[in-house]
VOBA-1610 file (N, C-alpha, C; in pm, whole numbers, padded with zeros to 5 digits, always signed):
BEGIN
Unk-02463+10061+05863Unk-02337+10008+05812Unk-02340+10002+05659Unk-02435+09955+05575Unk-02465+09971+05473Unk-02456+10084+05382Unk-02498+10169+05411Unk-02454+10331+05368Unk-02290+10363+05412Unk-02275+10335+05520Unk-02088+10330+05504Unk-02009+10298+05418Unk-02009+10142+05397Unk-02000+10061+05315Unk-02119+10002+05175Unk-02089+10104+05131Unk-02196+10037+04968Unk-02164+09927+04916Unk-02004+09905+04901Unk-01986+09831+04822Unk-02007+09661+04883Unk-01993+09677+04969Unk-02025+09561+05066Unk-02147+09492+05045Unk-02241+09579+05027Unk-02381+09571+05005Unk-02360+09550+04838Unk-02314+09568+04802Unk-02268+09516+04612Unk-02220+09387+04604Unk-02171+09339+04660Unk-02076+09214+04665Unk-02140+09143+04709Unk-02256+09125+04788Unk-02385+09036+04779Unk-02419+08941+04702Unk-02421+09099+04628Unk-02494+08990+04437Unk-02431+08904+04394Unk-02324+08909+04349Unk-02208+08835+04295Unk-02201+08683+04357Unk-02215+08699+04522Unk-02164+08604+04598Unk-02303+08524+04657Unk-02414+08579+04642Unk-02534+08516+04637Unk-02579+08459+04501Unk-02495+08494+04373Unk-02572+08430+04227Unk-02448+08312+04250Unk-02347+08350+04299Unk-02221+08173+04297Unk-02314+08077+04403Unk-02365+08122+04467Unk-02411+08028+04594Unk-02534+07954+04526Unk-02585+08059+04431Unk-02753+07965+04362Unk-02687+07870+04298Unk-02605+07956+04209Unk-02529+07837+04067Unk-02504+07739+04125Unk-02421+07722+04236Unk-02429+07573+04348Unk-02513+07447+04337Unk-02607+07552+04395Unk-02717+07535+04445Unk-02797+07403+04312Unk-02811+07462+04248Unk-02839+07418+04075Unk-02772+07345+04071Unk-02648+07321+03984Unk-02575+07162+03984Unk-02544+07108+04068Unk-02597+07138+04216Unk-02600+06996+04323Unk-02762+06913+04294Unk-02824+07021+04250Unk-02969+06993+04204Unk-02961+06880+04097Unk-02950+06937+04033Unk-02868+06859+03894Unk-02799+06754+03943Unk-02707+06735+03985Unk-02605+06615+04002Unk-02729+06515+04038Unk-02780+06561+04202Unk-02831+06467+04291Unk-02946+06386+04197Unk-03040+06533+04079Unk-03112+06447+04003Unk-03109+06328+03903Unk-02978+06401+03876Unk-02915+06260+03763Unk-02879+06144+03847Unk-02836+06133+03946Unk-02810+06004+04056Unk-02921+05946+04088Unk-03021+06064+04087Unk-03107+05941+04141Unk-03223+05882+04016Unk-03149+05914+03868Unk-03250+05879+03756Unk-03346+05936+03745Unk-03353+06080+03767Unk-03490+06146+03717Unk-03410+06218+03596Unk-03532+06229+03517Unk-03513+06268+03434Unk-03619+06361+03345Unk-03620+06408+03253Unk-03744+06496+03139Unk-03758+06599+03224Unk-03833+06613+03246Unk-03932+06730+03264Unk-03965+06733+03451Unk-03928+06629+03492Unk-03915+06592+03581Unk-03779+06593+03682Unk-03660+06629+03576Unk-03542+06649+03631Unk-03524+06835+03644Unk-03608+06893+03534Unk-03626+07040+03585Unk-03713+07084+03699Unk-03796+06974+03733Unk-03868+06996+03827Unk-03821+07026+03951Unk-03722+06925+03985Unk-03596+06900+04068Unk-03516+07042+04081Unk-03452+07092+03997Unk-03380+07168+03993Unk-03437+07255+03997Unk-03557+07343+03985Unk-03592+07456+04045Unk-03621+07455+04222Unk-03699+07339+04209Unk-03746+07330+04351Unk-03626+07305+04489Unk-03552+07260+04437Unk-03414+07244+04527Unk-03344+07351+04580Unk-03396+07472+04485Unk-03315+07594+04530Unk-03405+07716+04597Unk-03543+07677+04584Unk-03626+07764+04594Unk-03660+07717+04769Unk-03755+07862+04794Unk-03854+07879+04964Unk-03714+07962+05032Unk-03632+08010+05005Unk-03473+08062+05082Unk-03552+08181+05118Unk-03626+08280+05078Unk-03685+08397+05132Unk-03783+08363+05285Unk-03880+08254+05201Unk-03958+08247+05345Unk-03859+08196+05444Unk-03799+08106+05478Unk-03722+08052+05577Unk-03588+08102+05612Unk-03561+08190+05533Unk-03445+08326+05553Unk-03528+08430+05661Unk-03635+08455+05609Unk-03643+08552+05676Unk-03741+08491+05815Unk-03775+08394+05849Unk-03797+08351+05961Unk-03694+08355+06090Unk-03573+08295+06007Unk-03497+08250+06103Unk-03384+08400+06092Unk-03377+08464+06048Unk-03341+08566+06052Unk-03411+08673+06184Unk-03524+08681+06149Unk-03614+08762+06251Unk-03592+08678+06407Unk-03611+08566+06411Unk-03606+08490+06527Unk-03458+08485+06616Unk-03337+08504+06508Unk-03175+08497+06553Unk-03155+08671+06578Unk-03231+08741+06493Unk-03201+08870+06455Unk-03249+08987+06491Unk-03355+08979+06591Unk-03467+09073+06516Unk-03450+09232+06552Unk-03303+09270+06602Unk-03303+09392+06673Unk-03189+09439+06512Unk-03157+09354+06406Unk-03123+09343+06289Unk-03143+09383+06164Unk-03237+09483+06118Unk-03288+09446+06008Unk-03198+09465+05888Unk-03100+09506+05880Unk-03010+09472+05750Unk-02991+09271+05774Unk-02990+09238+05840Unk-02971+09103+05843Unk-03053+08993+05757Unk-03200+09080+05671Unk-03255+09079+05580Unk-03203+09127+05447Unk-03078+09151+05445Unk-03046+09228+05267Unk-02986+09125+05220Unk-02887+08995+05267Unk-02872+08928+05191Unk-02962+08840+05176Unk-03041+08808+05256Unk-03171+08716+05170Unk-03232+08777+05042Unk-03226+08937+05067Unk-03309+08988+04963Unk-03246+09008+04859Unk-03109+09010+04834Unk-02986+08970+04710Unk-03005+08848+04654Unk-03029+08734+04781Unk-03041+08611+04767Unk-03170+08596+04633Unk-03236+08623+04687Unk-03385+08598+04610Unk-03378+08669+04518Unk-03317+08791+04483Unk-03338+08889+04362Unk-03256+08789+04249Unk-03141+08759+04265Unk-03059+08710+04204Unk-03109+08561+04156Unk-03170+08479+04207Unk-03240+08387+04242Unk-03350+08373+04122Unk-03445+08488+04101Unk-03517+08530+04061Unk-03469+08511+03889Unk-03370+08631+03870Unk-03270+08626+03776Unk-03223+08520+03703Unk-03165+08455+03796Unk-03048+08334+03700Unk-03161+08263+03645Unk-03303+08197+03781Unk-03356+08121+03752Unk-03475+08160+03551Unk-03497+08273+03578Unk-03524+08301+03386Unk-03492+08300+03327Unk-03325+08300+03354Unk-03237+08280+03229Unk-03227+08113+03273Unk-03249+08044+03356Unk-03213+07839+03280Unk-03334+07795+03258Unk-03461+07855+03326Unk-03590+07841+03265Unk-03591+07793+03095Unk-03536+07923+03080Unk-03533+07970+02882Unk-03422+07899+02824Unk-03370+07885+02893Unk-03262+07747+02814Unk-03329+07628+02813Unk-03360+07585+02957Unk-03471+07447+02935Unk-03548+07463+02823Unk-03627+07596+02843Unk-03771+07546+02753Unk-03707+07537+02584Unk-03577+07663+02533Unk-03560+07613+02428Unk-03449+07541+02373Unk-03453+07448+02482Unk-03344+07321+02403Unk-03242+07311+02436Unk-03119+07438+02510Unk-03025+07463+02523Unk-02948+07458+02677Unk-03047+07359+02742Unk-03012+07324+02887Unk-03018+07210+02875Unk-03057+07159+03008Unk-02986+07019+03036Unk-03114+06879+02942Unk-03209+06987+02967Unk-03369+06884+02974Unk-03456+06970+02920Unk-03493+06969+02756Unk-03604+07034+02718Unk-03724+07022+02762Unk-03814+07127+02830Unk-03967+07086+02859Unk-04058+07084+02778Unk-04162+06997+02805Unk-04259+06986+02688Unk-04341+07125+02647Unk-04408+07128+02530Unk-04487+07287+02494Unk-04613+07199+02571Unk-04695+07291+02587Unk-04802+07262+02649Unk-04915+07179+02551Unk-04947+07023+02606Unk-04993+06954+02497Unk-04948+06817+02410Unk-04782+06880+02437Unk-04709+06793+02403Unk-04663+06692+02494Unk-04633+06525+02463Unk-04593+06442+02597Unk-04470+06450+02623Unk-04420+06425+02725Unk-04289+06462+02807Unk-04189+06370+02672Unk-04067+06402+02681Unk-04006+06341+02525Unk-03960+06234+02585Unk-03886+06124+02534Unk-03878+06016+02555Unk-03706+06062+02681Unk-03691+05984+02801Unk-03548+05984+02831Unk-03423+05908+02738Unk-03328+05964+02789Unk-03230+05916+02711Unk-03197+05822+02792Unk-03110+05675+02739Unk-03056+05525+02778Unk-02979+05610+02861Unk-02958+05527+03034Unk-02883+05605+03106Unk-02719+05503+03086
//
């Protein structure tokens, strides 16, 4: 079906990087609610969005397994995933995200009065 439809298989990307971005400021929100913060609130926000490959493709194989395109949007999922997540990495680390991380060495910076 995929080779039929290419573009189908294009529109993945798009609609798997809106689903991370989600993904991320629910991360975000939930972290700020619950008062984490520094270096510790990026911690949050990577980890909240991440493991979708291993447990994609578990339960994929197990619902799926006579399927295997039923594996391409996980693998959009994660490519994209991959992606966004180096580009807010590099905003964190230089200043221009939510929560600068410390350089290595340096102590976590002080939080801000909530």
């Amino acid at each position: 079906a995929v080779r039929e439809h290419p573009g189908r298989a294009a529109a993945l990307f798009p609609l798997a990087l809106g689903i991370h971005l989600l993904a991320l400021a629910a991360a975000r929100a939930g972290s700020r609610l619950a008062g984490v913060r520094g270096a510790d609130a990026s911690g949050v926000l990577f980890a909240a969005s991440q493991k979708s490959l291993y447990v994609g493709v578990y339960v994929a194989a197990g619902f799926f397994p006579d399927l295997p395109g039923a594996l391409l949007p996980l693998l959009a999922y994660h490519v994209t995933q991959l992606a966004a997540d180096t580009v807010v990495a590099d905003r964190i680390l230089h200043g221009a995200g939510p929560r600068r991380l410390p350089s290595p060495g340096e102590a976590d910076p002080p939080s801000p009065a909530a």
